[in-house]
Backbone bond lengths (Angstrom), bond angles and torsions (degrees), N, CA, C in turn:
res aa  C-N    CA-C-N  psi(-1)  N-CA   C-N-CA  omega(-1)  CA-C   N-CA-C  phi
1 X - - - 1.460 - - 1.529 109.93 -
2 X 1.237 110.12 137.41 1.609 112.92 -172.41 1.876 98.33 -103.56
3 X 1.202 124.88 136.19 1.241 127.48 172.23 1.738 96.64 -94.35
4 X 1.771 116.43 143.98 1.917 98.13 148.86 1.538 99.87 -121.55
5 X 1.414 91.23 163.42 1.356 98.12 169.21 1.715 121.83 -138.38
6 X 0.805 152.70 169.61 1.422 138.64 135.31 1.296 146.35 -95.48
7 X 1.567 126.06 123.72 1.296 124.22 -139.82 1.797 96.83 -121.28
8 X 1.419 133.92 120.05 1.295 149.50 -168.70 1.150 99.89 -85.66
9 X 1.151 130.76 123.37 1.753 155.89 -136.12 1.876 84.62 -117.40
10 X 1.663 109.04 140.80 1.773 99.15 155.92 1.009 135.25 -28.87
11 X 1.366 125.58 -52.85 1.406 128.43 -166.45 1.832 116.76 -92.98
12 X 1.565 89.82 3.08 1.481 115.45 -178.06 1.630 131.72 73.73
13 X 1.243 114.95 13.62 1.550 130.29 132.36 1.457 109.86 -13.11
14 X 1.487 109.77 125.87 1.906 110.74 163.58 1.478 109.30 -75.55
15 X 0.886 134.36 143.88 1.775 129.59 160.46 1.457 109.06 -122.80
16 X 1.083 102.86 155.21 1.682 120.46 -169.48 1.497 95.78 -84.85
17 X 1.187 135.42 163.63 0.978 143.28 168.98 1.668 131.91 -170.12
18 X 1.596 120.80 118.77 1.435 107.76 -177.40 1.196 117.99 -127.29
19 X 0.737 106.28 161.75 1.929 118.76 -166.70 1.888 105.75 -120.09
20 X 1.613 111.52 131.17 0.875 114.27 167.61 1.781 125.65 -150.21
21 X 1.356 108.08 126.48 1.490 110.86 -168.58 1.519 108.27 125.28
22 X 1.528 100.41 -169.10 1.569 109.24 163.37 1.384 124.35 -91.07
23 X 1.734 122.31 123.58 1.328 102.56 -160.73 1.845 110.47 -97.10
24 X 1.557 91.87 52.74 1.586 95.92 167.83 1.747 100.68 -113.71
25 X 1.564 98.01 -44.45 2.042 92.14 168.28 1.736 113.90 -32.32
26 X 1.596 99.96 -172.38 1.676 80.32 -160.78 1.866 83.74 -97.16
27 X 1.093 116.82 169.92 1.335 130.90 -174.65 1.178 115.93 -101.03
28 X 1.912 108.02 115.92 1.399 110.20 175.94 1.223 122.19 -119.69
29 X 1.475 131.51 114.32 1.610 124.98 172.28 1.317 106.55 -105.51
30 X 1.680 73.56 134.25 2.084 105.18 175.47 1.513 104.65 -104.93
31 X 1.316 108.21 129.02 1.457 122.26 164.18 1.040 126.33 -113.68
32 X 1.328 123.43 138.53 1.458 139.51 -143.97 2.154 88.91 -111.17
33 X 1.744 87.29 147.34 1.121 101.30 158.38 1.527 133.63 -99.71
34 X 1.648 112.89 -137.81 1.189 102.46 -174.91 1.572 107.40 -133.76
35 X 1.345 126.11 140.60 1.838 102.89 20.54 1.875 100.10 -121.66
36 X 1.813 93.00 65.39 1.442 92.96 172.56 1.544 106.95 -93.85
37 X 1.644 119.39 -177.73 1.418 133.00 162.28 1.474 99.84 -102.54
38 X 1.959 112.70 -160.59 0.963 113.06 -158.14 1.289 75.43 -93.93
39 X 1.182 146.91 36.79 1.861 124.95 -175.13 1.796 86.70 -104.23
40 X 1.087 120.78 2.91 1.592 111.99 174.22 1.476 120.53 -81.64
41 X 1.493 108.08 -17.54 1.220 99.98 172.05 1.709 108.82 -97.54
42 X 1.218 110.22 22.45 1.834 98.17 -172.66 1.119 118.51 -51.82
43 X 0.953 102.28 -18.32 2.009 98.22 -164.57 1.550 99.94 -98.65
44 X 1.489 127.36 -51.82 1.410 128.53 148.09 1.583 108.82 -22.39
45 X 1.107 135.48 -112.80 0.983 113.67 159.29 1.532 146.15 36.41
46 X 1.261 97.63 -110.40 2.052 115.45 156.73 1.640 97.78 -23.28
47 X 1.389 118.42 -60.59 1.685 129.99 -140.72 1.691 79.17 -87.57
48 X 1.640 150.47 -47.64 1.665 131.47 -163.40 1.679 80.15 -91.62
49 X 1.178 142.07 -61.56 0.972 113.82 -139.69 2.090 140.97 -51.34
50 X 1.109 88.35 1.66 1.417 114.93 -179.10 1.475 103.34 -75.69
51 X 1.381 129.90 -33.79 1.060 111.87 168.00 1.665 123.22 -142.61
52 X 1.447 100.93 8.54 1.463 114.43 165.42 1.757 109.73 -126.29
53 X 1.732 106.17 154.50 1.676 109.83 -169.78 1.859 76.88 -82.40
54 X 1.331 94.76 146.13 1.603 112.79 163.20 1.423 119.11 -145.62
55 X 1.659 105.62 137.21 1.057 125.32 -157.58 1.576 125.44 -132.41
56 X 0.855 111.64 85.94 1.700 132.90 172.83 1.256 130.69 -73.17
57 X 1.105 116.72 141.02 1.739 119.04 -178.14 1.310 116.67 -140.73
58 X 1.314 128.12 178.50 1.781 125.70 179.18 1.863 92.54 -107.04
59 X 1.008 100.99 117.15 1.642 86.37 166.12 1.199 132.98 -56.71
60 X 1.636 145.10 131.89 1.179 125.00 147.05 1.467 132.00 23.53
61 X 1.678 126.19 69.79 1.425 100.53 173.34 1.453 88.86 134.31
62 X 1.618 118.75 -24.13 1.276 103.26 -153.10 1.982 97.51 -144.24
63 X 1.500 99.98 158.47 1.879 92.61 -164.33 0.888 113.67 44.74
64 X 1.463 124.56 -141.06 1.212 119.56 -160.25 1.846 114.72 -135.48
65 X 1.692 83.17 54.53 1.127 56.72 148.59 1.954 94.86 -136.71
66 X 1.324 127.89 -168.58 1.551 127.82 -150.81 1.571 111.74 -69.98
67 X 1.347 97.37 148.00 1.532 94.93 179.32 1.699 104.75 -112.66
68 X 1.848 97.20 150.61 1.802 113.81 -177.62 0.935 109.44 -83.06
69 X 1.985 103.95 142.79 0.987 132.39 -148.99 2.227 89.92 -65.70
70 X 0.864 119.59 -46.28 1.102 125.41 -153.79 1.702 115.62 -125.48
71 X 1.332 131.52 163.97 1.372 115.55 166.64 1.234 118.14 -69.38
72 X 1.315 128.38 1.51 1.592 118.46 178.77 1.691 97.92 -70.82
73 X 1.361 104.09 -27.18 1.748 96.33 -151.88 1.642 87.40 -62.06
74 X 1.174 151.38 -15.40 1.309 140.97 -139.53 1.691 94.93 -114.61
75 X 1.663 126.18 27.10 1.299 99.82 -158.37 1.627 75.08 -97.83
76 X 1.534 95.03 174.77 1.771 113.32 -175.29 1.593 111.84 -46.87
77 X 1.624 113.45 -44.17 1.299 127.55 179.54 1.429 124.47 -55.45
78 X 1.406 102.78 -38.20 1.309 109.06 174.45 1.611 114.07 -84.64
79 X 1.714 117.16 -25.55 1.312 98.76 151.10 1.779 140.68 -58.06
80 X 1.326 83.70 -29.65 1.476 88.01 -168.37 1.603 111.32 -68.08
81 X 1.623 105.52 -33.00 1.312 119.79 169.19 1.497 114.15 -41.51
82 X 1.315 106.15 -53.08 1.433 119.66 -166.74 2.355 103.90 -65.61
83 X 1.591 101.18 -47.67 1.393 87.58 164.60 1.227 128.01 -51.82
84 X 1.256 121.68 -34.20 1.473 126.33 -178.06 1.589 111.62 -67.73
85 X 1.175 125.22 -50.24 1.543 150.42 -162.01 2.242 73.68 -59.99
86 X 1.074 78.05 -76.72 1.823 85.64 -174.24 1.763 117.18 -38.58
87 X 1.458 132.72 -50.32 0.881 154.96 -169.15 1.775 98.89 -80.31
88 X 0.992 127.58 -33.25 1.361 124.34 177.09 1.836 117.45 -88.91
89 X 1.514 105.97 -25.43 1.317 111.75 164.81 1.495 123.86 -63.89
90 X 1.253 101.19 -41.81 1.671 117.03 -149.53 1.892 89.24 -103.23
91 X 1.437 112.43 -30.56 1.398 111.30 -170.72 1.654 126.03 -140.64
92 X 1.016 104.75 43.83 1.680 102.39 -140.73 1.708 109.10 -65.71
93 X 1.231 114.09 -23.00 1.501 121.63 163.50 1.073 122.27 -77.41
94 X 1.122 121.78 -5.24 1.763 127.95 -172.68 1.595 118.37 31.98
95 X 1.325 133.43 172.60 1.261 101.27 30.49 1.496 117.08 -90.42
96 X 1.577 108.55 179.76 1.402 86.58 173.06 1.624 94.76 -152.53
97 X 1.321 124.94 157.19 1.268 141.92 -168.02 2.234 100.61 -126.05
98 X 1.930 74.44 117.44 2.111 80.74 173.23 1.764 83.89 -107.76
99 X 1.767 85.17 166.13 1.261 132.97 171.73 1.255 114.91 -143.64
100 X 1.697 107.95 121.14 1.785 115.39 -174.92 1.934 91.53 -113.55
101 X 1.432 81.49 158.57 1.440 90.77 157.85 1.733 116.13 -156.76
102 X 1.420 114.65 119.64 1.426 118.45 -173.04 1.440 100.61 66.65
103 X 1.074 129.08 -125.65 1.837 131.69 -147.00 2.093 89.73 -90.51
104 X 1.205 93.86 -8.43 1.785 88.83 -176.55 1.402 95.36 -85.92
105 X 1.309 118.32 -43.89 1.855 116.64 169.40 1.873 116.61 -55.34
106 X 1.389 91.88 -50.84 1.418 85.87 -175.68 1.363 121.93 -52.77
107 X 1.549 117.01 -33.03 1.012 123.44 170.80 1.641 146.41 -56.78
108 X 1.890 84.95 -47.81 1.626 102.57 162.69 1.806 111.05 -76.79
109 X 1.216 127.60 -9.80 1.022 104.02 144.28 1.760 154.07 -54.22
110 X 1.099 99.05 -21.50 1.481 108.46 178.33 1.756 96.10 -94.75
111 X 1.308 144.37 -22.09 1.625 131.89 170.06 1.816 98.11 -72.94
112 X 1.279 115.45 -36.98 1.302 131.49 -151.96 2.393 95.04 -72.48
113 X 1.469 92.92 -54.12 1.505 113.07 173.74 1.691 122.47 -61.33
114 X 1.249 103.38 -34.04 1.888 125.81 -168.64 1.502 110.90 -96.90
115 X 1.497 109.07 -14.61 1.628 116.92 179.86 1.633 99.24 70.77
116 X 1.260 115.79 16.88 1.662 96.15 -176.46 1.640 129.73 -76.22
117 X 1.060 91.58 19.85 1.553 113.80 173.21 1.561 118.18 -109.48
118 X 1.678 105.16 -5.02 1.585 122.46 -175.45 1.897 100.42 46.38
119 X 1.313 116.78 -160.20 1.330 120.84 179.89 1.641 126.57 -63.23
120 X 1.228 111.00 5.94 1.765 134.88 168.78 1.484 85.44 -47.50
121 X 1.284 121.51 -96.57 1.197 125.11 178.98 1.483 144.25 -21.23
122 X 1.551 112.80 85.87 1.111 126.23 -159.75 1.451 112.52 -73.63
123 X 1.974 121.28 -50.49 1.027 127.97 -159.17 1.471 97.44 -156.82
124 X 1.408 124.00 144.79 1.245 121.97 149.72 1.471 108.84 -139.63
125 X 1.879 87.27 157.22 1.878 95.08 -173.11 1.758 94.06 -130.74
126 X 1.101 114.95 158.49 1.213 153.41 -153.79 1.236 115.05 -119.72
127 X 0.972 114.58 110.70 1.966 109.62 162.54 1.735 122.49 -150.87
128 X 1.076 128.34 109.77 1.283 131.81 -161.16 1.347 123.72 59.60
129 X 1.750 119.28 34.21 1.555 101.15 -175.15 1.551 94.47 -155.76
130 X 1.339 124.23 92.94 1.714 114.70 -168.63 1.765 76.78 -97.20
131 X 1.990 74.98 157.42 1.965 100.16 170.65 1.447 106.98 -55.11
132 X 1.198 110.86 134.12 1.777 126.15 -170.73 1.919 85.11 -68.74
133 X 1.269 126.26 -30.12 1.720 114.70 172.43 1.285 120.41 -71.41
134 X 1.650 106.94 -41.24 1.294 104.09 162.49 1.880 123.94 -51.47
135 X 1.245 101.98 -40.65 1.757 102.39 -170.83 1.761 88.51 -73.32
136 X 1.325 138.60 -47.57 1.507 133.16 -168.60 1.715 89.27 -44.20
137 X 1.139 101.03 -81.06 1.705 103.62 -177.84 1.544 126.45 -29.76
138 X 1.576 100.94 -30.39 1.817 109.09 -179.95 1.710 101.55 -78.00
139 X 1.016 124.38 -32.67 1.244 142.07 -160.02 2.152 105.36 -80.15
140 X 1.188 82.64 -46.23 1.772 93.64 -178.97 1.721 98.27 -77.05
141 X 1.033 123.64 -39.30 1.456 122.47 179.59 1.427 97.95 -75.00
142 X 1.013 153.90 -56.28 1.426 141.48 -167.02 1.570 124.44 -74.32
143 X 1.507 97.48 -12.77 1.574 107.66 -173.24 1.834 88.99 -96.75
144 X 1.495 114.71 -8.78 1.455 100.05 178.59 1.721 104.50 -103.79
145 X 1.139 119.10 12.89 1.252 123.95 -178.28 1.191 126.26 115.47
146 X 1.484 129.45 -28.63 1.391 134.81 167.00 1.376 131.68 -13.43
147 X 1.552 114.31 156.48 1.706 93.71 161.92 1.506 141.54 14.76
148 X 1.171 108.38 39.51 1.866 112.20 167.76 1.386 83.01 132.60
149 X 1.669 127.67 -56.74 1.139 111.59 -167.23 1.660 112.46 108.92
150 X 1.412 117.92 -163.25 1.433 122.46 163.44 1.786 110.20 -57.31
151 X 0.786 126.92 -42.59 1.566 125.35 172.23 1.770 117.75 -50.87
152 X 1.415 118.94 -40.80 1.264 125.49 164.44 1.659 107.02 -59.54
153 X 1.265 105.63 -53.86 1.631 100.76 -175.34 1.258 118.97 -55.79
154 X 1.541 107.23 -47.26 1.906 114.68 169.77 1.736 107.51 -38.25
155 X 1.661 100.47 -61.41 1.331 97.70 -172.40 1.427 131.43 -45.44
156 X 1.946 105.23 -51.51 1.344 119.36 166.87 1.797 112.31 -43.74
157 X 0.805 128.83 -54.90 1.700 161.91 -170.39 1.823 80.53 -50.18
158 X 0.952 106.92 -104.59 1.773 105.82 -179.57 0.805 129.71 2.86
159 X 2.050 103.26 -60.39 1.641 115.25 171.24 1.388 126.87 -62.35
160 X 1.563 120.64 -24.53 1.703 132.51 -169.02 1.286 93.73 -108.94
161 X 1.325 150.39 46.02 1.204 145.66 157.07 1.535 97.73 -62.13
162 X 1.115 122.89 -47.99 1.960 115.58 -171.94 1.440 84.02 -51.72
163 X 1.378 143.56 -37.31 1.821 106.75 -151.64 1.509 105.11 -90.24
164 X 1.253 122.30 25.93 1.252 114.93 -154.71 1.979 79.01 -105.99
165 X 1.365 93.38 -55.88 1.648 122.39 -149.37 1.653 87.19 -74.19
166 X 1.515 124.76 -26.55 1.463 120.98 174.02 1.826 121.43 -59.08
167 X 1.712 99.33 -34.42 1.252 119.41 171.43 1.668 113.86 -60.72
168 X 1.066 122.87 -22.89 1.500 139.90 166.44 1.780 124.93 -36.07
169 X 1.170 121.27 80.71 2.069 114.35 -162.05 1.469 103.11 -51.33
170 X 1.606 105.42 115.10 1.198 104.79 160.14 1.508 104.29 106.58
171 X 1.473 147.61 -76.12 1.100 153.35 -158.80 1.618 127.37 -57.88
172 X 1.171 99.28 -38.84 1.558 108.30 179.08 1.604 88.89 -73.73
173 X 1.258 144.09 -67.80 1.120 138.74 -153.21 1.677 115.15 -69.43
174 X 1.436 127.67 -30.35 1.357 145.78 -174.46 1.809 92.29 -81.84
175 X 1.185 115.36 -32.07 1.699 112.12 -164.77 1.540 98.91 -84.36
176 X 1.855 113.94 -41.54 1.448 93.23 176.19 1.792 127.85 -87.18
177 X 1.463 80.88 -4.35 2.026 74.70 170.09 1.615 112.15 -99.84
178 X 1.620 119.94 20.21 1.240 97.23 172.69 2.177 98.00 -159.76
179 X 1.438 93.65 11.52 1.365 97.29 168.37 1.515 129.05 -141.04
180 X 1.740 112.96 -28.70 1.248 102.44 -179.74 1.069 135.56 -114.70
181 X 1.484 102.69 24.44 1.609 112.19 176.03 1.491 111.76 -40.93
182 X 1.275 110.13 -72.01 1.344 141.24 179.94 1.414 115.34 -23.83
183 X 1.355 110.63 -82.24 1.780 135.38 153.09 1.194 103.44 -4.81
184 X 1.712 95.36 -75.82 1.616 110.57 -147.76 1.439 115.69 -65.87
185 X 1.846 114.32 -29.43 1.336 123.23 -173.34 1.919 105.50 -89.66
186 X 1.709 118.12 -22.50 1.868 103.55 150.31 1.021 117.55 -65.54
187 X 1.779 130.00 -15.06 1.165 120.78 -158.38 1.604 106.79 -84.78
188 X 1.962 114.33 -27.62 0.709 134.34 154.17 1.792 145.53 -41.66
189 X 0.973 107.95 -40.04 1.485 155.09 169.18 1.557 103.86 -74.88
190 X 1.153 120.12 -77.21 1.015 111.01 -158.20 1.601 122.48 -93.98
191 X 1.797 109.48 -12.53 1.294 119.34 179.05 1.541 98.76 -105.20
192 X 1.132 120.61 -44.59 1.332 112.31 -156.87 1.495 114.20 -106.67
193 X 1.666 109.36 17.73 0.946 121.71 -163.48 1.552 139.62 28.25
194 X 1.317 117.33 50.78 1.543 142.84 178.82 1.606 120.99 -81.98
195 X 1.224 109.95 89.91 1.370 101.97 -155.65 1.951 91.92 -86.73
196 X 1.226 116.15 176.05 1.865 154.47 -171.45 1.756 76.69 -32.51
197 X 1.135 143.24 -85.04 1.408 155.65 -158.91 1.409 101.00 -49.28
198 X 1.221 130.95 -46.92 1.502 131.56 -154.60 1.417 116.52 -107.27
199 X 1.494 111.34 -4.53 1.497 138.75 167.26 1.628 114.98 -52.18
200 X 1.181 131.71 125.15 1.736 133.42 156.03 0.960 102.70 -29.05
201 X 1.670 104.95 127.14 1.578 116.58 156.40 1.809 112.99 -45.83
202 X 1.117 116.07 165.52 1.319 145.76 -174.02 1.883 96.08 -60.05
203 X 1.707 116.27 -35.88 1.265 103.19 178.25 1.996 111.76 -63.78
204 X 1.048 134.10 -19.62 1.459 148.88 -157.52 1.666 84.60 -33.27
205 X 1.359 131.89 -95.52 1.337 113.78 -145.34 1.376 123.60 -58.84
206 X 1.656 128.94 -2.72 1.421 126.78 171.45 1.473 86.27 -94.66
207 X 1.357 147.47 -12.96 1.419 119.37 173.65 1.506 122.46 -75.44
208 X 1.118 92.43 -41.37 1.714 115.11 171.68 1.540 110.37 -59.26
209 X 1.181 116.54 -59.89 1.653 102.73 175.66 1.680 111.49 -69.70
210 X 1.606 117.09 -25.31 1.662 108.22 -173.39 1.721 94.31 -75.10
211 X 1.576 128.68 -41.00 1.736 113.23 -163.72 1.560 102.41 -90.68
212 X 1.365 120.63 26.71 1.737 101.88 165.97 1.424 102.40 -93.43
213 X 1.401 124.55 21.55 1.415 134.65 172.26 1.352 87.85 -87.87
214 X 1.667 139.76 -47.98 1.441 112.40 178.82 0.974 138.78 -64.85
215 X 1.240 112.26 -6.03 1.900 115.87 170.17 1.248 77.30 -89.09
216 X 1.260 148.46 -67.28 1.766 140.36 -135.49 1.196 87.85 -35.09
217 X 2.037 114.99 -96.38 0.806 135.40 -144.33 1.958 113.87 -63.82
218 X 1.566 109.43 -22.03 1.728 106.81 -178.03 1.051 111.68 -121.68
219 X 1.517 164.01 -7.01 0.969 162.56 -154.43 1.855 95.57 -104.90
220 X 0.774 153.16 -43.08 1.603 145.82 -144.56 2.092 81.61 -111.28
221 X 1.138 117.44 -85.12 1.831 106.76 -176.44 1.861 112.98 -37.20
222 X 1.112 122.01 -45.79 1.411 112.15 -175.65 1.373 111.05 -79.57
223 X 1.400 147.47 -21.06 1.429 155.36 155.71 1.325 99.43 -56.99
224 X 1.481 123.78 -34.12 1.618 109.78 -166.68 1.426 110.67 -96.06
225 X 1.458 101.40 -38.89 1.545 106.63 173.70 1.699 105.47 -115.52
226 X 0.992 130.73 85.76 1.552 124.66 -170.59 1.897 93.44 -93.44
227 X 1.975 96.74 136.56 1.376 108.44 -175.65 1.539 108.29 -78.19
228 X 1.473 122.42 153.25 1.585 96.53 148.07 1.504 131.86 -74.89
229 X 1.249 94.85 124.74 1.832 114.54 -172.31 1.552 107.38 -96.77
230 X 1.286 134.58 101.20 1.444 108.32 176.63 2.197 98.14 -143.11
231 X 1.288 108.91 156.59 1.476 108.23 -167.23 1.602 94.82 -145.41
232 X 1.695 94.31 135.35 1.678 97.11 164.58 1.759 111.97 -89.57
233 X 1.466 114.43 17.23 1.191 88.05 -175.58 1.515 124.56 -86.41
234 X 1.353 144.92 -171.69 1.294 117.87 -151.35 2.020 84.55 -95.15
235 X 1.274 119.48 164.63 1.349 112.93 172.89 1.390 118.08 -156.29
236 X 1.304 128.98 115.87 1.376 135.71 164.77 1.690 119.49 -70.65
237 X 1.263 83.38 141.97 1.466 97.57 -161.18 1.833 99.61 -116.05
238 X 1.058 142.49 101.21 1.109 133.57 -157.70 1.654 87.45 -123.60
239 X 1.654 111.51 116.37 1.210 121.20 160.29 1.518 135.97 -82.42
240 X 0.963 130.72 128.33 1.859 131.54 -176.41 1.749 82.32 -96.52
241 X 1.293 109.52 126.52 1.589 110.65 175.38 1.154 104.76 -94.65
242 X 1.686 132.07 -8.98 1.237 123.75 -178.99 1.953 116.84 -116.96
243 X 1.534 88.31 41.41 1.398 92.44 -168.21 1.535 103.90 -92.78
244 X 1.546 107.08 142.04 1.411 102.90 -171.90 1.436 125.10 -100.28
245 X 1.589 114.07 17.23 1.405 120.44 -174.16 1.521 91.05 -118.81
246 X 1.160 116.01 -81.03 1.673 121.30 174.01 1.654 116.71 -70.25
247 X 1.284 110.51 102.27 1.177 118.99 172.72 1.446 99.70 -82.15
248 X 1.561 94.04 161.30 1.650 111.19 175.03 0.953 133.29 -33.61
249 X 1.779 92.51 -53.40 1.435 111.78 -154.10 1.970 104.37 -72.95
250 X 1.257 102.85 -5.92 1.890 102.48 -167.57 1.575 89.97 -81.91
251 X 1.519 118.70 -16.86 1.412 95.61 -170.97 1.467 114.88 -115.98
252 X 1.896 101.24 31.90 0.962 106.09 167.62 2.136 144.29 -72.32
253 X 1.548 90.33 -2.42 1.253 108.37 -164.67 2.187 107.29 -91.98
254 X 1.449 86.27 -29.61 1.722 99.16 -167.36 1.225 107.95 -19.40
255 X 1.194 120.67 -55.47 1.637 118.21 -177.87 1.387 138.17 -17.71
256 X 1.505 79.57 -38.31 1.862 109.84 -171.71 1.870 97.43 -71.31
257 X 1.158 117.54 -42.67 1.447 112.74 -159.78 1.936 99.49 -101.17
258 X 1.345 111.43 -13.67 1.907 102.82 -174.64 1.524 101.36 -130.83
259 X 1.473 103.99 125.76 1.365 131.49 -173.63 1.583 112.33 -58.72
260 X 1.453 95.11 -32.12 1.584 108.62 -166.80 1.492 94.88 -120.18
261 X 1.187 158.09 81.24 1.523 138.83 147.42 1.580 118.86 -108.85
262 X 1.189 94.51 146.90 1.781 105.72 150.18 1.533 115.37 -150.28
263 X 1.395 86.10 155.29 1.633 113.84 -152.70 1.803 98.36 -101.30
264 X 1.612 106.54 122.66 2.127 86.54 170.92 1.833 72.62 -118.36
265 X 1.360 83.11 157.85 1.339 118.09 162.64 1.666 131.62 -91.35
266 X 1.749 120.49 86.85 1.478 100.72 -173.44 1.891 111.86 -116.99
267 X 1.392 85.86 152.69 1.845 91.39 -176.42 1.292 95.40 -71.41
268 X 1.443 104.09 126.58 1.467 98.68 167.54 1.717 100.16 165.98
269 X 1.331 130.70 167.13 1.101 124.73 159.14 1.645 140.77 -101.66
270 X 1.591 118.42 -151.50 1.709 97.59 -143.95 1.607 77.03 -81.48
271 X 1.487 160.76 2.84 1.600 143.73 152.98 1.594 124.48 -87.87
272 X 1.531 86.11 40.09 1.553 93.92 170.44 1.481 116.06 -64.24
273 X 1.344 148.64 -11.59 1.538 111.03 166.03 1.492 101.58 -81.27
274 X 0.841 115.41 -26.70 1.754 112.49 176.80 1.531 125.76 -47.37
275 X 1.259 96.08 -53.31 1.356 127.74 -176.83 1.426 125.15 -58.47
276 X 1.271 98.52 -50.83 1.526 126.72 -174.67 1.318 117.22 -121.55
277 X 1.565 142.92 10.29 1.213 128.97 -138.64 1.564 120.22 -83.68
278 X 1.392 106.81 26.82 1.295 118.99 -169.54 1.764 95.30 -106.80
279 X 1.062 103.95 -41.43 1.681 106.34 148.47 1.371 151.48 -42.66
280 X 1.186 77.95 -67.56 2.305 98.36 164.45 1.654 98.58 -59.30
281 X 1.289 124.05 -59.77 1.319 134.77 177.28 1.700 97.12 -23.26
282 X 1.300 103.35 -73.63 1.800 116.39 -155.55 1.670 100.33 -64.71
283 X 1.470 118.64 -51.61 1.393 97.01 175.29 1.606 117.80 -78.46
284 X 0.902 136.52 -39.71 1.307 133.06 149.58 1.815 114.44 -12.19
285 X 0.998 81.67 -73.93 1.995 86.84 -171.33 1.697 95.77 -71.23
286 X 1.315 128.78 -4.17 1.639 125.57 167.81 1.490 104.48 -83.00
287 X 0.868 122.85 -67.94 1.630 131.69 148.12 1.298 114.43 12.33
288 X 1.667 121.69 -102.63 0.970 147.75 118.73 1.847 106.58 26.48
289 X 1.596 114.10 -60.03 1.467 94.03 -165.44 1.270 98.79 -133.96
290 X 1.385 95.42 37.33 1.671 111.05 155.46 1.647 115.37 -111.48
């Protein structure tokens, strides 16, 4: 049985929010990237909820729950706010265990880095979304020779061509509310193998044009000035080796910033809970009760 609720963000944003399981198991929220909803973790989900409470939301901007007035609302801080707002409703004694994936990771990285969850925070795992400080830092080491060097960066560079073209006034947002629904969901299907079930809700092209405000507003200041970000909490790092935005090699440095990590390696690409979520599920819930 899925409970919803709605959970009032700092700045007073509605957020979507669902609850699933018993909420005495230990409590895990998965956050979705972009430009998915929380229907990306369904199958994640379905697969812990049997013996952990799990707890999902639409981010800021996206499904249903409200979108900011402005691009400030989209800065990292105010996400992180928004995990907490969520994490204190659904769990406020904790402990509690997040899961990001793509811009939902990147995000819980900065609550995950800042302690803004204080000792709530049991575990976090990772999958397709390193701290935009962490990549500034990967970026300054490779342009000084590091690990591959300028050749790694080219490579990375290839793959993030969308964040360049997202920075663009006007286009990214006009193309997904009136051109790439279509595209983007064969592209889905047929590359990333996403079958009818694992597909974006029906909101997809107002999500897609409302979150290219998250590269707007964080991607260009944290690459230029990247903070030090670093966390003892324990953290899984779950790699898609066949992901075509985040290559491997960017998340080769983590070490440097988490006291506690380990890294699994899975075949698969960058919509691995989708894809696989019978997977993410099992190390996830290993995670969790390790």
């Amino acid at each position: 049985m899925t409970d919803h609720r709605t959970v009032t963000s700092a700045d007073g944003l509605s957020l979507a929010v669902w609850e699933r399981g018993d909420p005495t198991d230990p409590t895990v929220v998965l956050v979705h990237g972009y430009p998915d909803t929380h229907h990306v973790w369904d199958g994640v989900a379905a697969e812990l909820s049997a013996s952990h409470h799990v707890v999902t939301y639409d981010v800021r901007g996206a499904g249903a729950s409200e979108v900011p007035r402005d691009r400030a609302g989209y800065d990292l801080a105010r996400l992180s706010e928004d995990l907490v707002a969520v994490v204190d409703a659904t769990c406020p004694d904790g402990p509690v265990h997040v899961v990001g994936h793509d811009w939902g990771s990147v995000q819980a990285w900065e609550p995950v880095c800042t302690a803004a969850l204080g000792d709530r925070l049991a575990t976090y795992t990772s999958m397709s979304g390193p701290s935009l400080d962490h990549v500034g830092h990967w970026l300054r080491s490779r342009r000084a020779g590091e690990g591959g060097g300028r050749r790694e960066l080219l490579r990375q560079g290839l793959h993030s061509w969308y964040v360049a073209f997202f920075q663009l006034p006007g286009i990214a947002p006009f193309g997904w509310r009136h051109v790439a629904e279509r595209p983007f969901r064969r592209y889905l299907t047929r590359v990333e193998g996403l079958g009818h079930q694992a597909q974006p809700g029906p909101t997809l092209p107002e999500d897609g044009a409302n979150g290219v405000e998250l590269y707007r507003r964080n991607v260009r200041p944290r690459l230029s000035h990247p903070q030090e970000r670093r966390t003892d909490v324990p953290v899984l790092l779950i790699v898609a080796t066949r992901d075509r935005y985040v290559m491997p090699g960017l998340l080769d440095d983590l070490g440097r910033h988490c006291s506690d990590l380990r890294r699994v390696d899975v075949d698969a690409g960058h919509w691995l809970p989708a894809a696989q979520p019978d997977v993410v599920a099992a190390l996830v819930a290993e995670h969790v009760a390790r």
